[in-house]
N, C-alpha and C positions, 0 to 999 in steps of 0.2 A: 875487704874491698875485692873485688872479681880482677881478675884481670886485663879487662877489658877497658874498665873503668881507670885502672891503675897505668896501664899506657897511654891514656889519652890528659890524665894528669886530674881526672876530672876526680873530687871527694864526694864521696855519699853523705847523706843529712841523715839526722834521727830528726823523725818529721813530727813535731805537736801541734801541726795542722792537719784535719784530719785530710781531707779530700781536696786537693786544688791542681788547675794542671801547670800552673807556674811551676810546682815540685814535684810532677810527674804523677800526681792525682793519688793512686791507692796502689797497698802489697797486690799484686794479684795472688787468688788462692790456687794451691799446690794442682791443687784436681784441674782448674781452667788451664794452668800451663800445659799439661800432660794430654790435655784434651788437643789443645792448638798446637803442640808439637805433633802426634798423631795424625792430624788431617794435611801438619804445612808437607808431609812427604805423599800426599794423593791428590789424583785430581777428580773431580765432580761435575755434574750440570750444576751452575750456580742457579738456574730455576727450580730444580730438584733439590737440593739444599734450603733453599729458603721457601719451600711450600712445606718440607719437613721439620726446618727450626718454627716454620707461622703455628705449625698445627700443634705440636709441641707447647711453644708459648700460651696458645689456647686451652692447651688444658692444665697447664702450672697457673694461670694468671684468672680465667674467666673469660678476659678479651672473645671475641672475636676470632681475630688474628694478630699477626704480630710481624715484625720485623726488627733486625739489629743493623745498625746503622754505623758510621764511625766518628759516635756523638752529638749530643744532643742539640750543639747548633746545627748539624748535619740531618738531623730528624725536623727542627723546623725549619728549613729551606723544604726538605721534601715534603714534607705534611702539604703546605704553599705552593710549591709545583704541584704535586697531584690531584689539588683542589682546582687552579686553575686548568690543567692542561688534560689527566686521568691520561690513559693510555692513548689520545689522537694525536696521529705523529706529526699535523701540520701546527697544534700547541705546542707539543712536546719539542718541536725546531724551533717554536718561534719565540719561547723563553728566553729573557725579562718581556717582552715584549708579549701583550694580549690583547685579545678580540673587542675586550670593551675600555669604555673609559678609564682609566685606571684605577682597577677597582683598592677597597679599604679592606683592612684587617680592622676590629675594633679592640681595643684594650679599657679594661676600666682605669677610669683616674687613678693614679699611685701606682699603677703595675706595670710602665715602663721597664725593660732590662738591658742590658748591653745587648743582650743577644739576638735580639727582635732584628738587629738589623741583617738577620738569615732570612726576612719577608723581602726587604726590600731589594735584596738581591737579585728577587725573584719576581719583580716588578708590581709590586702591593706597597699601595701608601697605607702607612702607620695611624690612625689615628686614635690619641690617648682620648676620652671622652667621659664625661658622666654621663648618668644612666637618664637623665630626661636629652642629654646631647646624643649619646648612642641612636635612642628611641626615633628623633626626628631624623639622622644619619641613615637610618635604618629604611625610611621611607628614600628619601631620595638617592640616595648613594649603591652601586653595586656592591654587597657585602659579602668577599668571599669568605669571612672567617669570621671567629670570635677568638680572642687568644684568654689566657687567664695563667696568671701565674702564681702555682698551685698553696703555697705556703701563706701569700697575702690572701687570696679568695679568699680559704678560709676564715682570716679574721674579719672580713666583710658578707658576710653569708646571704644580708639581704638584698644589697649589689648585687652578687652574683648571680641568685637567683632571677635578678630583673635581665641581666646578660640572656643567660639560661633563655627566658624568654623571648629577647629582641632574637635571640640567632634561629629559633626554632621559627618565628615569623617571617624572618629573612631565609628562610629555609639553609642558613648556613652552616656548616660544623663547626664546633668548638674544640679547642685545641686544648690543653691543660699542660703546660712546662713543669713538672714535679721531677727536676731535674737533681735537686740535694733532696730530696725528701728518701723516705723508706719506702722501697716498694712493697705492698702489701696484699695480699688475696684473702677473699673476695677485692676488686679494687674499688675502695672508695669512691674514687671518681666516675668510671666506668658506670657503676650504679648508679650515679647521681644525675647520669644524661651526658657526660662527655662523649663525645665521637675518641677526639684521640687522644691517651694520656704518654707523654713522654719522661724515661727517666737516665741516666747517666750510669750507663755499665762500666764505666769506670772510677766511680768514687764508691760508697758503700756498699755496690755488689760483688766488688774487688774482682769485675773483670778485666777483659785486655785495659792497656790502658788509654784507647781513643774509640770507646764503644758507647757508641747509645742504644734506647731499648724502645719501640714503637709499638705500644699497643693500644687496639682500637677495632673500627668497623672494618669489617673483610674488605669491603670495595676500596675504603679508603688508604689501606694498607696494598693493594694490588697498583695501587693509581701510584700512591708514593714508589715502590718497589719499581713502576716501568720507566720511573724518572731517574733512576739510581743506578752505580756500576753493577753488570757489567754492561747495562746498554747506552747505545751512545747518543744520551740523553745531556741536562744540562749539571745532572748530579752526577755525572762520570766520573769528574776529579775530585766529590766525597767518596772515595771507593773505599769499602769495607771488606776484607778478605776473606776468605772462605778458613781462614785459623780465627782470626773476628769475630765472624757470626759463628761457629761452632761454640768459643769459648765465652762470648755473650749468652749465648743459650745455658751453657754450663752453668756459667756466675747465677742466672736466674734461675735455674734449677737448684741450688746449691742451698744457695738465700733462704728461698719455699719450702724447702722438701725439710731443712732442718732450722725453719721459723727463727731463722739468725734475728729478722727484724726484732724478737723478743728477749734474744740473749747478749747481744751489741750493745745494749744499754747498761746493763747490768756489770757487764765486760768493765766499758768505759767508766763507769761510778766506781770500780774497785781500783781500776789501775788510778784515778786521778787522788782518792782518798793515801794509794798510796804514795803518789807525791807529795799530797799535802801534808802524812807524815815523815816524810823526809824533810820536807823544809821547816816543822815544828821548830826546830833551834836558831833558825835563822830572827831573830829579834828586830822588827822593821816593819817585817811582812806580812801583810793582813790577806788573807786565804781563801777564798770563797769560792764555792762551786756555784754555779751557773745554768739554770735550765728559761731557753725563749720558746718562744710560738716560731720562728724563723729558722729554726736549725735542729737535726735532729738529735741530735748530742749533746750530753752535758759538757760544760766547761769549767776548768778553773782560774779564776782570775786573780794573778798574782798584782798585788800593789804594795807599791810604797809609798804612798801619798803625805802620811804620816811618822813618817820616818824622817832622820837629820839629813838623810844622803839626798840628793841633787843629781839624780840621773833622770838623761829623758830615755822614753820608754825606746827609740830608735836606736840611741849609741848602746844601750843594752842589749837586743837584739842581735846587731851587728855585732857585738863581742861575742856572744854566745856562736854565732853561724862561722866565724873567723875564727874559734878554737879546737883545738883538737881534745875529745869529740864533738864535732860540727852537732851544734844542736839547734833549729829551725823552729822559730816562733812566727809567726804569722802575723801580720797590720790590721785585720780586720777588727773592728770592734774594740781597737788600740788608745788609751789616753795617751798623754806626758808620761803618767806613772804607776801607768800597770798594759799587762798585756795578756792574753787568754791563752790557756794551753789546752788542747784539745788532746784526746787520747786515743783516740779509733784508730789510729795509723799505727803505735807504738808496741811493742812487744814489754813483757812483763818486768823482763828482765833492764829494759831501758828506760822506766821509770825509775829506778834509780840513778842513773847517767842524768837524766833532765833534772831530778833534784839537787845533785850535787853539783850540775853545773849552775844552775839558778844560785845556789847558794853560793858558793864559788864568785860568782860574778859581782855577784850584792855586796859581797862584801870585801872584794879586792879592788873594784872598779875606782879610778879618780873619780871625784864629784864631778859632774858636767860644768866650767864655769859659767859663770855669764856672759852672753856676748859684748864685745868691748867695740864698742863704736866710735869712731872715730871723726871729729866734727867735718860736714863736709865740707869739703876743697873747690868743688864744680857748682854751681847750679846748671840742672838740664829739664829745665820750665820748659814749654812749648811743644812743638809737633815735629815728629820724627818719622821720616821714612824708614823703614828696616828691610833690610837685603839678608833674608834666610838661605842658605845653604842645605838641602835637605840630603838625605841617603842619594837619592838620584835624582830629583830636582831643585828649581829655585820657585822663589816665593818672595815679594813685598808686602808688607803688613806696616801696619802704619799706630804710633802712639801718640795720644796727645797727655802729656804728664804735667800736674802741680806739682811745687816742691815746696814744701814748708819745712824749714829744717830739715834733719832729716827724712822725715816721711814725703813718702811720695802716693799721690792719687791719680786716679784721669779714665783714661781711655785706652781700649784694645782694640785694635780693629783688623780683622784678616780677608780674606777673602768671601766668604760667606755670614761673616756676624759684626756685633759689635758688642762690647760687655766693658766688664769695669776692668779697674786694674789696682795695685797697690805695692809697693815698695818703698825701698830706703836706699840712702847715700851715706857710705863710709869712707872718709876721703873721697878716694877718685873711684872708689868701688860702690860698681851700683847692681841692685838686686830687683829686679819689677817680675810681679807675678800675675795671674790673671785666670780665671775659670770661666769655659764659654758653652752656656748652654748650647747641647745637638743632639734633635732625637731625644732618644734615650738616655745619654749620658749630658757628662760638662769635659770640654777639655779642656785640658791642663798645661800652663807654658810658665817655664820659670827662665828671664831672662838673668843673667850672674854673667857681667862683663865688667870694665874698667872704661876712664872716659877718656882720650889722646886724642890730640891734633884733631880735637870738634866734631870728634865722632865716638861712639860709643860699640865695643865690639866686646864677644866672649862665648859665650856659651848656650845654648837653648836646650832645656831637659823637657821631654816631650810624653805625655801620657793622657789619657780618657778612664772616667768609671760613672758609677752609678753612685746613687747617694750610698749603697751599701758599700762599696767598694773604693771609697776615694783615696784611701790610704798610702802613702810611699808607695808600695809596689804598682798601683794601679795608677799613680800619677807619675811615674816613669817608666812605663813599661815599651814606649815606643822610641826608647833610645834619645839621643841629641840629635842636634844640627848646629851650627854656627852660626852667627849672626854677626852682621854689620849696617849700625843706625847711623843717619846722615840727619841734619837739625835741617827743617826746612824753612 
């Protein structure tokens, strides 16, 4: 543990997720640090600087040009800006706000993300579409974009290629988010007719760790570039540093020059084989290594589905992250009774620490019991106002709940939506949850209060994701609030 870490009380993780920024994303390699110590003690033209990382990038990549950004929700907001506004400073002031109606980005059906809402930022309505809906969109509607999000296209080739088409009629550029993918030269995309392909210099290329990577058409890379720090544009406060873009350049040189993208895999398959012979003696546990279309790494999926023990895959986790050594499992693509361990992040030597604590856990852990419910006490049938308490503001939202014994049904309703809802009553304790489509995501409200003196008060956990990401972390990640419902 660094010192630094050690005063402030905070513990390090051994990370079997590979790349996420909830746990600080990726190791950065030795060379990008050494690179971004080096330039944080000089000062530069940052126009200079980044017509020598563009031209660089151009000839490691194929691109065009290029730009490092700081991340890749920060490369599509700018992508967005420089399409609408390019260098004219009465656009470039007058961001979200634009000269036409308010023009569309188009997405194909299914390829919503969290992150899209970096357009809307930037004052472009979103709309998800199929390709005979794009098509007719395409006549009436101002199109500044086509987005595609690079891992799904792929599995839809003939989609895309219809996109491909409507954007090339709309005369618009096409965006590619290839944000966890592998960067790769010649780029796939690029070839394929994208204008701009974006990727994440700080998960597999293990640069800094709040770096994106912009490559694409020169003009549209000069346009993004005049909406970004250091000018005082509306991307000033995505400001990427002049240690950033050096050691983004680095990371992409690094990757290229010694064809990581073909040795990382290879890497990953030996370190997970050797966990999976680590936990050979563990009797329970069924082992499987794991390769999708959606990720670029193999995984191993530890389960005990089949086994006598009774744990769910979350109090598991949670014991592993709470012991010393802290060892970090990840929700995504999580049952009841199994969970994926990813290996890109870990060192050789710490595959055996992950084995032995998996095993460790499996087989010291209490069984989970079963929840013990207790007949309810209250019925809270009818329509409720709720008085939320937020970080810095207030909010009424409004429930209208059935109670059938303990199950509860009904209604959510907030400010902008209306969705279902569902809960239970134990005693005086009541639990209602609810998922409200928005955009790109669903949001997530778990209310956990008690019922006194005709009202009902406790706790609000509050998170959003996408259908990939619905998991614990992503359905609490925006903290609490408080609540208090009044029967109306």
């Amino acid at each position: 543990m660094t010192f630094y870490l050690h005063s402030l009380g905070v513990k390090p993780l051994i990370n079997c997720h590979a790349v996420r920024s909830f746990y600080g994303n990726t190791a950065v390699l030795p060379e990008v640090r050494d690179a971004m110590a080096e330039i944080a003690s000089s000062f530069v033209l940052m126009d200079e600087l980044q017509m020598a990382i563009s031209k660089r990038l151009a000839e490691l990549t194929g691109a065009e040009a290029g730009l490092v950004t700081c991340g890749t929700a920060a490369s599509l907001y700018l992508c967005a800006a420089g399409i609408l506004a390019g260098n004219d400073p009465e656009r470039i002031l007058l961001l979200p706000q634009t000269f036409q109606d308010r023009p569309v980005v188009l997405i194909p059906k299914g390829q919503r993300f969290s992150y899209d809402h970096a357009f809307r930022l930037c004052g472009l309505e979103v709309i998800e579409a199929s390709t005979e809906e794009a098509q007719c969109l395409a006549k009436t509607r101002f199109v500044a974009m086509v987005s595609l999000l690079g891992y799904k296209a792929n599995q839809t080739p003939e989609v895309t290629k219809v996109f491909f088409d409507i954007a090339r009629s709309a005369n618009a550029p096409v965006i590619v988010d290839a944000a966890s993918e592998f960067l790769i030269a010649p780029n796939p995309w690029l070839e394929a007719g994208a204008d701009i392909v974006l990727y994440s210099g700080s998960k597999f290329l293990r640069g800094p760790q709040g770096s994106g990577i912009m490559l694409g058409r020169a003009n549209l890379i000069e346009a993004a570039w005049r909406n970004a720090s250091p000018q005082q544009a509306s991307g000033r406060s995505m400001k990427a540093g002049q240690d950033q873009m050096l050691g983004g350049l680095v990371a992409v040189e690094s990757w290229l020059t010694n064809k990581k993208y073909e040795t990382e895999i290879h890497r990953c398959f030996r370190y997970l084989e050797n966990i999976r012979e680590g936990l050979s003696g563990s009797p329970g546990l069924m082992l499987s290594i794991e390769e999708t279309s959606n990720w670029p790494t193999p995984r191993l999926r530890v389960d005990w589905s089949r086994s006598a023990r009774h744990l769910h895959a979350d109090d598991f986790r949670n014991a592993m992250r709470a012991s010393e050594p802290r060892v970090n499992v990840d929700d995504l693509e999580q049952t009841e009774t199994s969970f994926l361990i990813d290996a890109f992040s870990l060192t050789e030597d710490q595959c055996v620490v992950v084995a032995n604590a998996i095993a460790s856990h499996f087989e010291n852990l209490k069984n989970t019991p079963p929840e013990i419910c207790e007949e309810p006490r209250v019925d809270i049938s009818g329509e409720w106002n709720v008085e939320i308490a937020f970080a810095y503001s207030l909010a009424t939202h409004r429930l209208i709940i059935q109670q059938m014994g303990a199950r509860l049904k009904g209604e959510h309703c907030g400010g902008r939506f209306e969705t279902s809802l569902a809960g239970k009553v134990s005693g005086e304790r009541v639990k209602v949850m609810s998922a409200a489509p928005f955009e790109g995501v669903s949001m997530f409200y778990e209310f956990d209060g008690a019922f006194k003196q005709d009202k009902l008060q406790g706790v609000l956990t509050l998170g959003a994701g996408s259908p990939a990401n619905k998991g614990e972390l992503g359905a609490r990640q925006f903290g609490t609030a408080t609540f208090v419902a009044s029967r109306v």
